[in-house]
Residue, then its C-alpha position, 0 to 999 in steps of 0.5 A: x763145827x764150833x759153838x759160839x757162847x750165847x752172850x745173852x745165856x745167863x749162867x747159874x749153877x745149881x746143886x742138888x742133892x737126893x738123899x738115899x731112898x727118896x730117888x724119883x723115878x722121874x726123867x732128869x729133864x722133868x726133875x730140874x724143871x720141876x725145882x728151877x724157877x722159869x726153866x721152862x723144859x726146853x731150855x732144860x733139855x738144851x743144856x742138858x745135851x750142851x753139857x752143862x748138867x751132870x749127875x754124879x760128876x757124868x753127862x746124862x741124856x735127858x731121858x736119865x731116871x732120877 
């Protein structure tokens, strides 16, 4: 089954790093909610499992600890 692009989705790429030592032991979903302004988590979770979130150049699932 194919996807069609949602025309209304604003795209914004974001880069964030952690510096060594200062990782959160918080779920990805969680953590990118908690720095992106009006995400709401829903829409976090979303993208996250259309692929549009990587960490470290990897697709992660949602429940990945930070």
């Amino acid at each position: 089954m194919e996807k069609k692009a949602d025309k209304d989705r604003q795209s914004t790429i974001y880069e964030h790093t952690v510096p060594d030592g200062q990782h959160t032991d918080i779920r990805l979903d969680k953590y990118i909610t908690s720095f992106v302004e009006n995400a709401s988590r829903t829409k976090v979770q979303e993208a996250i499992s259309d692929g549009y979130v990587s960490v470290n150049g990897n697709q992660e699932k949602n429940s990945y600890i930070m």
